[in-house]
C-alpha positions in Angstrom: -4.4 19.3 11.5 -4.0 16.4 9.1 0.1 14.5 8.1 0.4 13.0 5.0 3.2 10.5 4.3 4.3 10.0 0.5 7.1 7.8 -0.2 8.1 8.7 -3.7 11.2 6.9 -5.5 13.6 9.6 -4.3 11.9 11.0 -0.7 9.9 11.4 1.6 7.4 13.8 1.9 6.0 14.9 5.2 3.1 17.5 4.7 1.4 18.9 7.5 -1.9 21.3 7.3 -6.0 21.5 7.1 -7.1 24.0 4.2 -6.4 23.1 0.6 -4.3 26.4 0.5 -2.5 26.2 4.0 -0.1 23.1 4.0 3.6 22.8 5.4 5.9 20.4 3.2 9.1 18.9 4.0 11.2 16.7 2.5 13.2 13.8 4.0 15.7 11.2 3.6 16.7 12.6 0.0 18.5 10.3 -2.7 17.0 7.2 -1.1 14.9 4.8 -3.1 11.9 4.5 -1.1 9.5 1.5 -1.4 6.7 2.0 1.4 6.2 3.9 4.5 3.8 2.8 8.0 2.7 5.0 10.9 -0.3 3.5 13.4 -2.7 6.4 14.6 -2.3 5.1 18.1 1.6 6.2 17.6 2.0 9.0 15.3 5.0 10.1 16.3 6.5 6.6 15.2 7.2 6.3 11.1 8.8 3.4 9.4 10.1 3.8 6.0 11.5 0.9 3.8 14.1 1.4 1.2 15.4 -1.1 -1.8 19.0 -0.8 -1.0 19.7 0.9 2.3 17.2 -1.0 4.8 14.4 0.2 7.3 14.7 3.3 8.4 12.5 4.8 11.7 11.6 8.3 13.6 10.3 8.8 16.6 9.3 12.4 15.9 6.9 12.6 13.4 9.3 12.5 10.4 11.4 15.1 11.2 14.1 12.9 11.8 15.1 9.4 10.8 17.5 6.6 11.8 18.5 3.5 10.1 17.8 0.1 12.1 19.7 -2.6 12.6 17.2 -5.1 12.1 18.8 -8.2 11.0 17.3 -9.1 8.4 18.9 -10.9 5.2 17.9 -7.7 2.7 18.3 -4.4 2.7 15.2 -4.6 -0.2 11.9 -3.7 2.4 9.1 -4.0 0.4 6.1 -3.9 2.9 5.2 -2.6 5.9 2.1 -3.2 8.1 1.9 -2.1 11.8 -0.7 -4.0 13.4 -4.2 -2.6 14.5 -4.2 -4.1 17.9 -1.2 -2.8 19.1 1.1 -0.1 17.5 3.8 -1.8 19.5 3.8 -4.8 16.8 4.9 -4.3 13.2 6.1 -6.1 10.0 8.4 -6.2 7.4 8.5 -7.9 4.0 11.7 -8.2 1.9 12.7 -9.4 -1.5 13.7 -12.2 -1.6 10.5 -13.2 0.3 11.1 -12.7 3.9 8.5 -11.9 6.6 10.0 -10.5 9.9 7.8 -9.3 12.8 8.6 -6.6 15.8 6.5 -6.3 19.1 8.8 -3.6 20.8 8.5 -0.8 17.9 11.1 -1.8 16.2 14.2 -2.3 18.3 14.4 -6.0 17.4 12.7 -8.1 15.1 12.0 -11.6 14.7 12.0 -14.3 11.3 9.0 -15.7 10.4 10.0 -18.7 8.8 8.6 -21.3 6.4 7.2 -19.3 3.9 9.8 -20.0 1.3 8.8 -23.8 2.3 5.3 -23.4 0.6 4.5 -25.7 -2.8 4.5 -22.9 -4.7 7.3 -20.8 -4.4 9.4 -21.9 -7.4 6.9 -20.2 -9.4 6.9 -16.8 -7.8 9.3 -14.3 -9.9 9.3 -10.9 -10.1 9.4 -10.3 -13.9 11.8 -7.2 -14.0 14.2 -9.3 -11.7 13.4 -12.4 -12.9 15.4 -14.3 -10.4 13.6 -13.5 -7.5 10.5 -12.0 -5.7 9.0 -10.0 -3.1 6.8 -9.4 -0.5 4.8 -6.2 -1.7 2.1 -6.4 1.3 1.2 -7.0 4.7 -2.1 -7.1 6.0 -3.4 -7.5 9.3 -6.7 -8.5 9.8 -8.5 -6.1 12.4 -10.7 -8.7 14.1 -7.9 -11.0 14.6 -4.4 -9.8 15.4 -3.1 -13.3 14.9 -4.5 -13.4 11.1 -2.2 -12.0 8.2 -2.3 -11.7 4.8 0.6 -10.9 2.1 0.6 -10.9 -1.3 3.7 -12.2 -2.7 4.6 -10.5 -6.3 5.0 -12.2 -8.4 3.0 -15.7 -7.2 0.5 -15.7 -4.4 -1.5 -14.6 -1.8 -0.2 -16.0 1.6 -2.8 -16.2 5.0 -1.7 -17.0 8.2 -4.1 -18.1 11.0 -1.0 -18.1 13.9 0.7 -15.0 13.3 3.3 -16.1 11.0 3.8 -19.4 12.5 2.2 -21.2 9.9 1.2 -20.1 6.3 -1.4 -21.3 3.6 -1.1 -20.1 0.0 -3.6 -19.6 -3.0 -7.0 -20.2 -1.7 -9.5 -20.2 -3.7 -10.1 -17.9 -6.3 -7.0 -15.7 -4.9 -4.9 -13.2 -7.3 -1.4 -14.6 -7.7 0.0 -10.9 -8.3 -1.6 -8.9 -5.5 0.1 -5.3 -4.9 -2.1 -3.9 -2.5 -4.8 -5.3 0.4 -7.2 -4.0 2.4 -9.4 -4.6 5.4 -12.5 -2.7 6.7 -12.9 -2.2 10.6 -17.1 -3.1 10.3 -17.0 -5.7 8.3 -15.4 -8.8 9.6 -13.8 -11.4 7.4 -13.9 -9.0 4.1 -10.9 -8.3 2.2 -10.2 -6.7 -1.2 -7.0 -6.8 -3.0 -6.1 -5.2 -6.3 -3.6 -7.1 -8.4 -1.7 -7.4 -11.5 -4.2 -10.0 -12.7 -7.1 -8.1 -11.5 -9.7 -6.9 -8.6 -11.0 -9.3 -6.0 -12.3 -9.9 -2.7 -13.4 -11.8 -0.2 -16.4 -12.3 2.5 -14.7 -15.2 4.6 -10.9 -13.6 5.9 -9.3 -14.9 2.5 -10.8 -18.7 2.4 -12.0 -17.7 -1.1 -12.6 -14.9 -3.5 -14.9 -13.4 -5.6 -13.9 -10.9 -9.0 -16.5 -8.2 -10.1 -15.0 -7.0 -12.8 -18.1 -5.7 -14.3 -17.3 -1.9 -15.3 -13.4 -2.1 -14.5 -12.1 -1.6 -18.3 -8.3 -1.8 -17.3 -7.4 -4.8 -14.8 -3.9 -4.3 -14.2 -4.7 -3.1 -10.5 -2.4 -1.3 -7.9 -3.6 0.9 -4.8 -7.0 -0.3 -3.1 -9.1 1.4 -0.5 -12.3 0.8 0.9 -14.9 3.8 1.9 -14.2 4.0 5.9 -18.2 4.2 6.4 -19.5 1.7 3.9 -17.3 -1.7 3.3 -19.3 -1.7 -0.4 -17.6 0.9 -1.4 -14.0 0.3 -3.0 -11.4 2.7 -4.8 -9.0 1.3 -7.3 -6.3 2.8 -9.3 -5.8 0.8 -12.7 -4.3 0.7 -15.7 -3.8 -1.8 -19.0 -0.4 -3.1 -17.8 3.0 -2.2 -15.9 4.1 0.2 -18.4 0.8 2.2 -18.5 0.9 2.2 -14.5 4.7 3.0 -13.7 6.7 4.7 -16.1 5.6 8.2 -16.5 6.9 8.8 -20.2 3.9 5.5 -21.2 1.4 6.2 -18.4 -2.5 6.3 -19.1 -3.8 4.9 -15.5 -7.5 5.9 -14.0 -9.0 5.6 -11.0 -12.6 3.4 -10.8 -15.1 3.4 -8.0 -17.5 0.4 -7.0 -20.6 1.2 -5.2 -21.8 -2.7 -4.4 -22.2 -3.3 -8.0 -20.3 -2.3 -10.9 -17.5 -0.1 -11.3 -17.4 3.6 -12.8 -14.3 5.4 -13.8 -14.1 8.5 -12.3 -13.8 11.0 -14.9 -13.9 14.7 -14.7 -14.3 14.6 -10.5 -11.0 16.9 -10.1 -8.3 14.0 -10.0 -5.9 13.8 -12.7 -6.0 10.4 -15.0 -5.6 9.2 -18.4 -2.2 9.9 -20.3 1.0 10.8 -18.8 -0.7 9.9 -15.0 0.9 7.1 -13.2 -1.2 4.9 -10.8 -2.7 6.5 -7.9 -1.6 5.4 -4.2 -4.6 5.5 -1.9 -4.8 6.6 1.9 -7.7 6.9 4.0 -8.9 8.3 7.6 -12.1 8.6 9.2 -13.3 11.6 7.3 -11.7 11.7 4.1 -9.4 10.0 0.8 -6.0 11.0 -0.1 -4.6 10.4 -3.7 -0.9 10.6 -4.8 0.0 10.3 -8.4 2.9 11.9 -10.5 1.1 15.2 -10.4 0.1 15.9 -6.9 -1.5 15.2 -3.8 -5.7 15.3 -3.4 -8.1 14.8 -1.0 -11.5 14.0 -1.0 -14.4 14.0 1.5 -17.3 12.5 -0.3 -15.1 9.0 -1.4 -13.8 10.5 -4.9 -17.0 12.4 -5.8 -15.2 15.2 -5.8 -11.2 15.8 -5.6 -9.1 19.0 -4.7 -5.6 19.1 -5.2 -3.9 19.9 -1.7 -0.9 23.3 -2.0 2.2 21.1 -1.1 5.5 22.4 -2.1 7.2 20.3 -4.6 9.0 21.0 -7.3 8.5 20.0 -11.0 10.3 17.1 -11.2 7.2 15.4 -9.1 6.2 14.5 -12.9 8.5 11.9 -13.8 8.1 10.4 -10.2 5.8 7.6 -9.6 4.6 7.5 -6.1 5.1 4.7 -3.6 3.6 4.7 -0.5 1.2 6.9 1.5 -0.3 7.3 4.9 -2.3 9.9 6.4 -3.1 11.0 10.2 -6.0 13.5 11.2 
């Protein structure tokens, strides 16, 4: 039995099954405006949902119920959620404005990780729909070193700690300055890819520096990254020309590219929806498959986006005009 987690802009679904025919969907915390959603597979039954206005909300059943937290924190805006790989027990939060907080009991309290608004930088970091600020849009934390983080700050850098927060070190080399989405891979210490507003990159070295094959990837305005589970040369991205054309259903024209060590190929005509009216895919991965969620479904795929099939959830139509948030899946 596999659970899929999509945090749309108005829900959350919770979708529950195995064949492409045979799935159970639910629908949870209604009329809220959802901005990302974390669950650790050593805790399943533990889900974390961030919302723009209304705070952090939690369940300790496996989604079928939720409570608000009072965390704390100076914002109700949580952008980003990452619950660490070392122990589910520790999780983070980012909020706009930029604010890093950090749990190690699950969630029941939570703790400021200051001086990140002290970096050089930050009076250039804007968000440009809200001008007057910014936000963390991801947490990362790296699975060799529980102490190691990375966040991308959008609009304006990507952040790396070395102490767990206690410290921070902005734009290293070759870094995106408008990351949306990071990734690790569990074989391959030190590597990290990131897919940002200003492009693909990654790096060999935990984030010292960074590389950009771009060779192949025809639109560069980058959101959702995942890496193949089995092969840490293997990297999905969904992509478009710009914010519009990623976003805003009634302008979208995103695709989805694949890169196989070398350069990038779009993947056309493999059963995923792209191209006009499609907003940017969120990725998900587990050990034995890839889950898409754009504006017109849910799909999985067991050969890393060779081949997609679209997954029986109930939803109604107005799925169309929603552009997809967050996802996480559990098998």
């Amino acid at each position: 039995m596999t659970t899929v987690h999509a945090a749309l802009r108005n829900r959350l679904l919770v979708c529950r099954g195995s064949e492409v025919d045979d799935w159970e969907t639910t629908e949870r915390l209604e009329g809220y405006d959802l901005e990302c959603v974390a669950v650790s597979p050593a805790a399943p039954d533990r889900l974390f949902v961030g919302t723009f206005e209304d705070g952090l909300f939690r369940s300790t059943d496996g989604g079928e119920t939720f409570g608000a937290l009072e965390a704390g924190f100076e914002s109700e805006a949580v952008m980003s959620l990452a619950i660490s790989p070392h122990d589910p027990d520790v999780v983070y939060a980012g909020t706009e404005p930029s604010r890093v907080y950090r749990s190690t009991d699950g969630g029941d309290s939570w703790t400021h990780l200051e001086g990140l608004t002290d970096l050089p930088s930050e009076p250039e970091w804007f968000f440009p729909p809200r001008p007057y600020t910014h936000h963390i849009r991801w947490i990362e934390v790296d699975p060799f070193d529980p102490d190691r983080l990375y966040l991308g700050i959008e609009l304006g850098a990507l952040v790396v700690s070395d102490d767990g927060g206690e410290t921070w070190r902005e734009r290293p080399p070759g870094s995106r300055r408008d990351n949306h989405s990071l990734a690790t891979h569990p074989d391959r210490e030190g590597r990290v890819y990131s897919a940002a507003g200003d492009g693909y990159a990654e790096s060999d070295d935990g984030g010292d520096s960074w590389s950009h094959p771009q060779d192949g990837l025809e639109h560069r305005y980058c959101w959702s990254v995942v890496p193949d589970p089995v092969d840490p040369g293997r990297v999905l991205v969904s992509a478009a020309s710009g914010a519009r054309s990623a976003h805003t259903a009634s302008t979208a024209d995103s695709y989805v590219y694949r890169r196989d060590g070398g350069t990038w190929n779009r993947l056309d005509g493999r059963g995923l929806p792209m191209g006009e009216g499609v907003v940017r895919a969120v990725f998900a991965t587990t050990e034995t498959a890839v889950y898409a969620v754009n504006n017109r479904g849910l799909f999985r795929s067991s050969d890393f986006g060779d081949s997609w099939e679209r997954l029986a959830i109930d939803v109604d139509d107005g799925l169309e005009t929603v552009t997809p948030r967050g996802l996480v899946a559990l098998e």
